[in-house]
C-alpha positions as CSV (number, residue, x, y, z in Angstrom):
1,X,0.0,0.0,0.0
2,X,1.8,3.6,-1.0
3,X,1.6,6.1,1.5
4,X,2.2,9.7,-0.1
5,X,4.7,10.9,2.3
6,X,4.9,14.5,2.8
7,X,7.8,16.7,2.2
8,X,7.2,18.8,4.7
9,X,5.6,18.3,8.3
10,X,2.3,20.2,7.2
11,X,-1.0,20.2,8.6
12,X,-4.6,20.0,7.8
13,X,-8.1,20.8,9.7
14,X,-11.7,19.1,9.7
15,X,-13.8,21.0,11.1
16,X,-17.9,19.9,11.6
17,X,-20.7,22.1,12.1
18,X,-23.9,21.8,12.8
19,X,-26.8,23.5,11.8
20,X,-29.2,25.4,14.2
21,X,-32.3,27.4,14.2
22,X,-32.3,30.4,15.9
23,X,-35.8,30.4,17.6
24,X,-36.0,26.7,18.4
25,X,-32.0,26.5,18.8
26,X,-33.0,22.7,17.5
27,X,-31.2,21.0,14.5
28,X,-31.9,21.9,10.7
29,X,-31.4,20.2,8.4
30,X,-30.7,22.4,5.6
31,X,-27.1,21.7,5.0
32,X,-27.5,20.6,1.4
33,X,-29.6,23.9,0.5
34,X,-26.0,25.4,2.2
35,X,-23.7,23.7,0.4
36,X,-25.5,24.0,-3.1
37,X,-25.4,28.0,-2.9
38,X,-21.9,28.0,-2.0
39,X,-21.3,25.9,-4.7
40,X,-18.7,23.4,-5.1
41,X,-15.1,23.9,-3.1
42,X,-12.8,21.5,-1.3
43,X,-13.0,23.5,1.3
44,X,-16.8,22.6,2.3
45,X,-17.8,19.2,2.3
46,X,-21.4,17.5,2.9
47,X,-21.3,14.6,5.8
48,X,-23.9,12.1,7.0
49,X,-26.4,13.8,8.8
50,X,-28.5,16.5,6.9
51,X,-27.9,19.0,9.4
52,X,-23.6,19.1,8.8
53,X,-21.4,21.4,7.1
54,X,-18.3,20.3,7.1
55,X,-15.2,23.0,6.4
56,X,-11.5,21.9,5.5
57,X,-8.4,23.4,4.7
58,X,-6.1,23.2,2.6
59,X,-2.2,22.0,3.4
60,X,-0.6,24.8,6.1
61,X,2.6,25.1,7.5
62,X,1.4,25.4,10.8
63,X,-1.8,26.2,13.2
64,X,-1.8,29.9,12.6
65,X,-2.1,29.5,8.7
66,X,-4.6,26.8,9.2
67,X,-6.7,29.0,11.7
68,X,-6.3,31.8,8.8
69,X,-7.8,29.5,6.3
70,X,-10.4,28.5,8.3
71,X,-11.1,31.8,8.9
72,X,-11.7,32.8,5.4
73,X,-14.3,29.9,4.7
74,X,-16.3,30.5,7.4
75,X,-16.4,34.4,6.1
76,X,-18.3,32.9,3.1
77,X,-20.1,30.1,5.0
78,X,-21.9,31.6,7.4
79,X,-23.4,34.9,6.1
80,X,-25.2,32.4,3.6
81,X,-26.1,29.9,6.6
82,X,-27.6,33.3,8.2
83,X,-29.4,34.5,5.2
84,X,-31.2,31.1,5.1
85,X,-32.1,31.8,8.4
86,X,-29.8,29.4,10.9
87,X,-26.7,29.5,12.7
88,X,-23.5,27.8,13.2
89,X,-23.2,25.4,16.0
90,X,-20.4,23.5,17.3
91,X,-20.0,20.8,19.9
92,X,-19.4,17.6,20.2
93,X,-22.9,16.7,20.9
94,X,-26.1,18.8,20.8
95,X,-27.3,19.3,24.2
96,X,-31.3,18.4,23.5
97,X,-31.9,17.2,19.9
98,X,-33.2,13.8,19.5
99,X,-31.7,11.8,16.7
100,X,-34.8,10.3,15.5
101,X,-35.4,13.5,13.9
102,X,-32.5,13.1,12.0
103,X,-31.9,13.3,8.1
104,X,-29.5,11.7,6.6
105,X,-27.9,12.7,3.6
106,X,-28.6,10.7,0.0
107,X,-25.6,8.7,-0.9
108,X,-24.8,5.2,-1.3
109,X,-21.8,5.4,1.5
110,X,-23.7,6.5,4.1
111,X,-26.8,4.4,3.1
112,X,-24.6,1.2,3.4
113,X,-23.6,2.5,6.9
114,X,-26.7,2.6,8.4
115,X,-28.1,-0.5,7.0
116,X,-25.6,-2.2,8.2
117,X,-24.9,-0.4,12.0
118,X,-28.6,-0.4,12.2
119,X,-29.4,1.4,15.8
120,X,-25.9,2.8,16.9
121,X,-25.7,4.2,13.2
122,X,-28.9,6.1,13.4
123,X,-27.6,7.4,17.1
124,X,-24.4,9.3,15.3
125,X,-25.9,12.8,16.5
126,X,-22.0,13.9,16.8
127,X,-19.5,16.3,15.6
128,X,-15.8,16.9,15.8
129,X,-12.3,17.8,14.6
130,X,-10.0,15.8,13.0
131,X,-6.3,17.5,12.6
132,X,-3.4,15.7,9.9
133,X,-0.3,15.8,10.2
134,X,2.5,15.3,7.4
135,X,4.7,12.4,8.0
136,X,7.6,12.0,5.7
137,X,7.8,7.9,5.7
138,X,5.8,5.5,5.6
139,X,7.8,3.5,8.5
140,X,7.2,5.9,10.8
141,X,3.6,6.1,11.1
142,X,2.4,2.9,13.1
143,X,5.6,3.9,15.9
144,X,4.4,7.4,16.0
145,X,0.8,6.7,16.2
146,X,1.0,3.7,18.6
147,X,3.1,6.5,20.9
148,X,0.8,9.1,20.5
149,X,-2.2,7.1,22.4
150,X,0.1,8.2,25.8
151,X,-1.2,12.1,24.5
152,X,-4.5,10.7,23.6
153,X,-6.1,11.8,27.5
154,X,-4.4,15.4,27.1
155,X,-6.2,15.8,23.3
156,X,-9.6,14.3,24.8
157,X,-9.6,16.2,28.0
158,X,-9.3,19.7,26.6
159,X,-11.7,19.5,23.8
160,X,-14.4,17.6,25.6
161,X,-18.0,19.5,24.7
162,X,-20.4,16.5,24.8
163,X,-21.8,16.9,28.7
164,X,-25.6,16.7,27.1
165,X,-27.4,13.5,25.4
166,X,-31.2,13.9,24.3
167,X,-31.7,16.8,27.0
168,X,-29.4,14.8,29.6
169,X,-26.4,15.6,31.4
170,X,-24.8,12.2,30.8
171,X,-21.8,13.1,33.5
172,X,-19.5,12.4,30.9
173,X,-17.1,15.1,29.7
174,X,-17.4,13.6,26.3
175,X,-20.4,11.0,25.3
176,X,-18.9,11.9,21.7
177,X,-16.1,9.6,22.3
178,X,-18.1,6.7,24.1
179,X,-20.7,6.9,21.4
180,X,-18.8,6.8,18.3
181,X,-16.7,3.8,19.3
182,X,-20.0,1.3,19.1
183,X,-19.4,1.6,15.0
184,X,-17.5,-1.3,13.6
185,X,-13.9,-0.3,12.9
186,X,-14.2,2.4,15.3
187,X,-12.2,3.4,18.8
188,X,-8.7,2.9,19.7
189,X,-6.2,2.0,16.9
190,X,-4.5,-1.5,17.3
191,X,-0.8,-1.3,18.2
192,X,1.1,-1.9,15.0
193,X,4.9,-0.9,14.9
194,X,5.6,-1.7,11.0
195,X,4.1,-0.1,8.3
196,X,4.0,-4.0,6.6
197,X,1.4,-4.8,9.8
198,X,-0.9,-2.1,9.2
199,X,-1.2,-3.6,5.2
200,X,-1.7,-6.7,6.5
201,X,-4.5,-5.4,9.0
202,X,-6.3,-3.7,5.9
203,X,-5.8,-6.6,3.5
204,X,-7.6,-8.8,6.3
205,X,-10.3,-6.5,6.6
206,X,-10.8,-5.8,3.0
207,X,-11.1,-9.9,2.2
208,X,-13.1,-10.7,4.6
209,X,-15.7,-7.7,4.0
210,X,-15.6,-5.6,7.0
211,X,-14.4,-2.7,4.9
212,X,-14.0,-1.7,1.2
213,X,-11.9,1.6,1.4
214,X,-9.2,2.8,4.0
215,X,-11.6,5.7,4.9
216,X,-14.0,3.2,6.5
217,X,-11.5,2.6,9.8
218,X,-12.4,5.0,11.5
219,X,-9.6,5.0,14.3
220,X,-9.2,7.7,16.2
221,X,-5.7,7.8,15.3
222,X,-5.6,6.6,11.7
223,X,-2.9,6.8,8.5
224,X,-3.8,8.7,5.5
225,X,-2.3,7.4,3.3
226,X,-3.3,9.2,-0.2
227,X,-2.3,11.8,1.8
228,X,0.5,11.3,3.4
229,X,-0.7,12.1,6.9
230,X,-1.5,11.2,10.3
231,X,-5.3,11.7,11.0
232,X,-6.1,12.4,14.9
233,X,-9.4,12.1,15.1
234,X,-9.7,12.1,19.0
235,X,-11.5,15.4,19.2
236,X,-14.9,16.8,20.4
237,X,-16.6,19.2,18.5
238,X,-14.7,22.5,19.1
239,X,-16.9,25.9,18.9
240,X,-14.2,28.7,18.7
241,X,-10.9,29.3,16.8
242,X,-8.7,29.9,19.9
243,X,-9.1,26.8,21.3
244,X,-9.3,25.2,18.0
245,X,-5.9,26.8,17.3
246,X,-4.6,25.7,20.5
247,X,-5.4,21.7,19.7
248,X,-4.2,22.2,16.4
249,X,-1.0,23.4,17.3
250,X,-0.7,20.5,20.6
251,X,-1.5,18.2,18.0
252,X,1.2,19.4,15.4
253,X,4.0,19.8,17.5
254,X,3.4,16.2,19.0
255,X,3.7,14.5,16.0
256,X,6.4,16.5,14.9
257,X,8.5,15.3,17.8
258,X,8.0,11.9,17.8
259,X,9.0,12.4,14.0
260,X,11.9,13.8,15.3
261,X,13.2,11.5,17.9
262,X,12.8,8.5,15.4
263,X,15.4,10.2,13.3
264,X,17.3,10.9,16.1
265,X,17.4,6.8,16.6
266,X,15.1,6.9,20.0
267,X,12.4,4.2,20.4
268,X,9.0,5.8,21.2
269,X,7.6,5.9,24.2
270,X,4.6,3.2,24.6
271,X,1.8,1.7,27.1
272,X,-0.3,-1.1,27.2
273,X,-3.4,-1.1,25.4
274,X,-5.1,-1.5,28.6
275,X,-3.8,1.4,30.1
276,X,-4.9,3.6,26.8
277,X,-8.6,1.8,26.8
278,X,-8.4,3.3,30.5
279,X,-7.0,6.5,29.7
280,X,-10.0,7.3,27.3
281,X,-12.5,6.7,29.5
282,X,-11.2,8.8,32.3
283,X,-10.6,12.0,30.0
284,X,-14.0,10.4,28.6
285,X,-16.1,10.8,32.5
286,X,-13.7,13.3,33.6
287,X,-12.7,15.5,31.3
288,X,-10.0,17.8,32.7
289,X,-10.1,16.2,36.4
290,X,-8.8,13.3,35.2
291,X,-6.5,11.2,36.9
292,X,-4.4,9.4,33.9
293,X,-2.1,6.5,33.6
294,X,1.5,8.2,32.1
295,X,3.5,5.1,31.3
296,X,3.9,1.4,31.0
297,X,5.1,1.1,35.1
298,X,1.1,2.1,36.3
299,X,2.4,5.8,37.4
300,X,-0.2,8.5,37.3
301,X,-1.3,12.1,37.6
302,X,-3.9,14.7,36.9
303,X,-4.2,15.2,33.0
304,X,-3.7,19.4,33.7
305,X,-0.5,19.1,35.8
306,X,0.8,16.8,33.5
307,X,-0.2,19.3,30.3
308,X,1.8,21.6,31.4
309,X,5.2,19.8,31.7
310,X,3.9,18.6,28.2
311,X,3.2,22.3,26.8
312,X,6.5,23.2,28.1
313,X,8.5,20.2,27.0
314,X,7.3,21.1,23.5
315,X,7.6,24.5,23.2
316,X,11.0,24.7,21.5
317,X,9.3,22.3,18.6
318,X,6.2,25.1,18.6
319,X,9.1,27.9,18.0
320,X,10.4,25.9,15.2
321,X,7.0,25.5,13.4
322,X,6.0,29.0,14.2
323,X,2.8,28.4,16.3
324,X,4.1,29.0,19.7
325,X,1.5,31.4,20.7
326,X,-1.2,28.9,20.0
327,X,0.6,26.0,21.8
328,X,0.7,28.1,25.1
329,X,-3.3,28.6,24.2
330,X,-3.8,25.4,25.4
331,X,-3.0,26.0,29.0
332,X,-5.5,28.5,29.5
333,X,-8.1,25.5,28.5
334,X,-7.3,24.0,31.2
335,X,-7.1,26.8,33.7
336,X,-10.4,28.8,32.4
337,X,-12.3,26.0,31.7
338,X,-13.4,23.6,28.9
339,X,-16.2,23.7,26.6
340,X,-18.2,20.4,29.0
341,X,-17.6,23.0,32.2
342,X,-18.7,26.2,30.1
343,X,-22.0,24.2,28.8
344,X,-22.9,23.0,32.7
345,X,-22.1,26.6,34.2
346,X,-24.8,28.3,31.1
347,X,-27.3,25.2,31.7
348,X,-26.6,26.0,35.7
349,X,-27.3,29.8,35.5
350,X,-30.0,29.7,33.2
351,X,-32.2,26.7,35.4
352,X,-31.5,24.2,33.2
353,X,-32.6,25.7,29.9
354,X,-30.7,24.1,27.0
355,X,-31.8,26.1,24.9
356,X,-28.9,29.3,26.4
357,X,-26.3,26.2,25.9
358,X,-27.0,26.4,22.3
359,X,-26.9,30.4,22.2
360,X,-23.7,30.4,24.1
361,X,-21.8,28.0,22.2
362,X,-23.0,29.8,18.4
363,X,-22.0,33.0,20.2
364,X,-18.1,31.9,20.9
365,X,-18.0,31.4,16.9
366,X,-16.3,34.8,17.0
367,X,-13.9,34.9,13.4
């Protein structure tokens, strides 16, 4: 299998959105009436679900370009989503909509996907980010994927935005990340090391049905290989730039070190795959209070104290790729708050009404 590898340590950004109604502050689905007036782009894309805009960028050198490029979509994208009377909305769940309302969009892809995952398919009422990475060989990707997962609580934890299920708090941080694991091919990536493993994994797959293109794993770490990238995929929903920028940039400078230290000769970091499953939940249930596993010997801390050895252990890779203001972004995630507290502390001041969630998370899409 050829994997495209990338000159240069670039970077790319997914970003979903969801479509809201002003009055109701419920779901529309009106996203293929949006995407037909902007006409066709690469940089807007139609998903599953009726109600989704999804906007991409192209390749960027770092977070700051890509946050620039977002940027000048959006300008586009939402002045028509406003003339058609709706909103931008963005979170890894909605706090109150109820997914048997849901449309899906016409195409054979996504009709096979629901015949065949049935309930949990129909349940997909989610949105996130997914951030690539260029990788320059293809024999790095499985060693810096399969090191990666030790980061996976840090990524989870700050962009957790999913409190709210069908007009619930769930006490989850993110329900995102519990529900979209039920699909087939979904969750944790397996632990591969060698390039020649991962083709194997995909061969196996492919022969015996379970998938019939690459894009159907959906890992939450996965190679891209027509693209030459690492997809992270870990990611709630994220409803501003800052802290978009800030992930982005966390996620960049990551990769780009464990790129780094294999061509330096070092063998990555790694824990046991029981020790990621565990990891996941608890950023999962407890977002930024999270206690997490660190490393194969069982020692652990809280995800925010260890962030910030992280931010600062990566800050010289940040200068070198020119997004060192958005790395040190992340930090004041963690100490203002994440988008799970900021929906609790609206639904708390407001008596429970949902409905100001939704206003104050279309009201951080500030460009």
């Amino acid at each position: 299998m050829a994997f495209n590898r990338s000159q240069r340590p670039t970077v790319g950004v997914e970003w979903e959105f969801a479509l809201v109604d002003p009055v109701t502050r419920d779901l529309a689905n009106e996203a293929a009436g949006v995407i037909a007036e902007i006409g066709e782009t690469p940089h807007v894309h139609k998903e599953l679900l009726r109600n989704t805009v999804e906007v991409v960028t192209g390749i960027c050198k770092n977070a700051g370009e890509a946050m620039e490029d977002l940027r000048g979509t959006l300008g586009i994208v939402r002045p028509i989503v406003r003339e058609r009377g709706m909103e931008l909305f963005c979170a890894g769940t909605h706090p109150f909509a109820e997914w048997e309302k849901t449309e899906l969009t016409d195409g054979a892809r996504y009709a096979e996907l629901i015949k065949r995952t049935q309930w949990w398919g129909r349940q997909m009422l989610i949105w996130g980010v997914h951030v690539h990475v260029g990788v320059s060989s293809a024999n790095k990707v499985m060693p810096i994927i399969t090191s990666l997962l030790n980061h996976y609580p840090h990524l989870l934890a700050l962009s957790a935005s999913s409190p709210y299920w069908d007009g619930e708090d769930t006490g989850y941080a993110s329900n995102r990340a519990m529900m979209f694991q039920q699909l087939p091919t979904a969750g944790l990536p397996f632990h591969f090391q060698r390039w020649s493993h991962f083709e194997r994994f995909v061969h196996d797959q492919k022969k015996t049905g379970i998938i019939d293109h690459m894009n159907e794993i959906r890992w939450d770490i996965r190679p891209s290989p027509h693209l030459g990238t690492i997809e992270v995929r870990i990611f709630d929903g994220v409803s501003n730039i800052a802290e978009l920028g800030a992930l982005v940039a966390l996620t960049h400078c990551l990769i780009v070190d464990l790129d780094r230290r294999l061509d330096a000769g070092e063998q990555l970091p790694t824990m046991p795959p029981w020790h990621v499953q565990e990891n996941k939940w608890r950023a999962a249930r407890y977002g930024l209070d999270a206690v997490i596993i660190l490393d194969a010997d069982s020692n652990e801390r809280l995800v925010t104290e260890d962030l910030d050895d992280v931010l600062n252990r990566l800050y010289p890779i940040a200068t070198s790729l020119g997004c060192a203001d958005e790395l040190a972004a992340a930090s004041s995630i963690a100490v203002n708050g994440a988008s799970y507290q900021r929906q609790r502390r609206v639904a708390e001041e407001n008596g429970g009404d949902l409905r100001a969630v939704v206003d104050s998370l279309v009201a951080e899409l500030e460009l």
